[in-house]
N, C-alpha and C positions, 0 to 999 in steps of 0.2 A: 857897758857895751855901747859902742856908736853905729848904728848904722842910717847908709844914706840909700835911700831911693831915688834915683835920676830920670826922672817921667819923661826925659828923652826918648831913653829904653823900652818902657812899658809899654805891652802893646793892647793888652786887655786887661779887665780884671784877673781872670785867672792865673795872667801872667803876673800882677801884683804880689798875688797869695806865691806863687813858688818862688819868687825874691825871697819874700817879707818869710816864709821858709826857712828858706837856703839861708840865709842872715841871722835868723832867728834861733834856729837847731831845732825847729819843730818836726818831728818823726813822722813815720807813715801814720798815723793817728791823728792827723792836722789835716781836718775836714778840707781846708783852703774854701772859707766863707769871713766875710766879718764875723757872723755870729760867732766862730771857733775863736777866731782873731782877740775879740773885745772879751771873749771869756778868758784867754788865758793872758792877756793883758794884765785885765781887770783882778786875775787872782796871785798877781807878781811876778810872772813867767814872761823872761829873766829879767831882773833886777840886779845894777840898777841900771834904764835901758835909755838912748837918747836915741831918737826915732829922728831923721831928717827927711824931708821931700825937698829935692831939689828941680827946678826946671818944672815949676805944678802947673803951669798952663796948658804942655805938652800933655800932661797926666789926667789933668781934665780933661781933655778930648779924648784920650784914650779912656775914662772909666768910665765920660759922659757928666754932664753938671749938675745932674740929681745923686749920682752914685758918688762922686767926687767928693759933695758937700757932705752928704750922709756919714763916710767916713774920715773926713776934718772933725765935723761935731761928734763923733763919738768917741774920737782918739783926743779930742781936746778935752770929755768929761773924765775920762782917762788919766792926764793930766792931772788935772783941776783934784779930781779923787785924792792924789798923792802929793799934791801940795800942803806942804809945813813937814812933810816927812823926811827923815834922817836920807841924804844921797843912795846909801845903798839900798833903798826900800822906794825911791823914785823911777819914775815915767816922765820924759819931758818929748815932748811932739813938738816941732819946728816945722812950716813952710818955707820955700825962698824961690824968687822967681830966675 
C-alpha cells in the first residue's frame, strides 16, 4: 500500500488522524491519536505500507514543530523496527518538501 499525505491539505492534527484513516482502513475503533497510530503500526497493520509526507513544511505549521517532530521520530523508529524485513512484512516513512 502507498499512501501520500500532502500537508498542504492538513489542517490540524485531528485532521491528520482521519487521512491517515480514510488511507489506512482503520474502523470506528481508531482512537485518532499517535498512541492508536504507533500501536497499530508497530503491530503490522497493514503491511506492507509506504507512508509519504509530501509538502511537510506546510504540515509542520499545521501540527506545530514539537508535535511535527514527535511524530517523524516515532514513525522513523517504525521504520527502522522493520528494517532487514521481507517487503511484505515492511513500514517505510518518507518526508519531501
Amino acid at each position: 500500500m502507498h499512501v501520500v499525505i500532502d500537508g498542504r491539505f492538513v489542517l490540524d492534527e485531528a485532521d491528520l488522524h482521519r487521512r491517515l484513516a480514510g488511507a489506512l482502513g482503520y474502523g470506528p475503533y481508531y482512537r485518532h491519536d499517535l498512541d492508536d497510530l504507533c500501536a497499530r503500526l508497530s503491530a503490522g497493520d497493514p503491511r506492507p505500507l509506504q507512508l509519504v509526507w509530501i509538502h511537510v513544511g506546510s504540515l509542520c505549521m499545521a501540527l506545530g514543530v514539537l508535535v511535527f517532530d514527535r511524530y517523524v521520530a516515532i514513525l522513523e523508529e517504525i521504520e527502522a523496527a522493520d528494517t532487514g524485513r521481507r517487503w511484505p512484512d515492511r513500514f517505510v516513512f518518507r518526508v519531501f518538501e
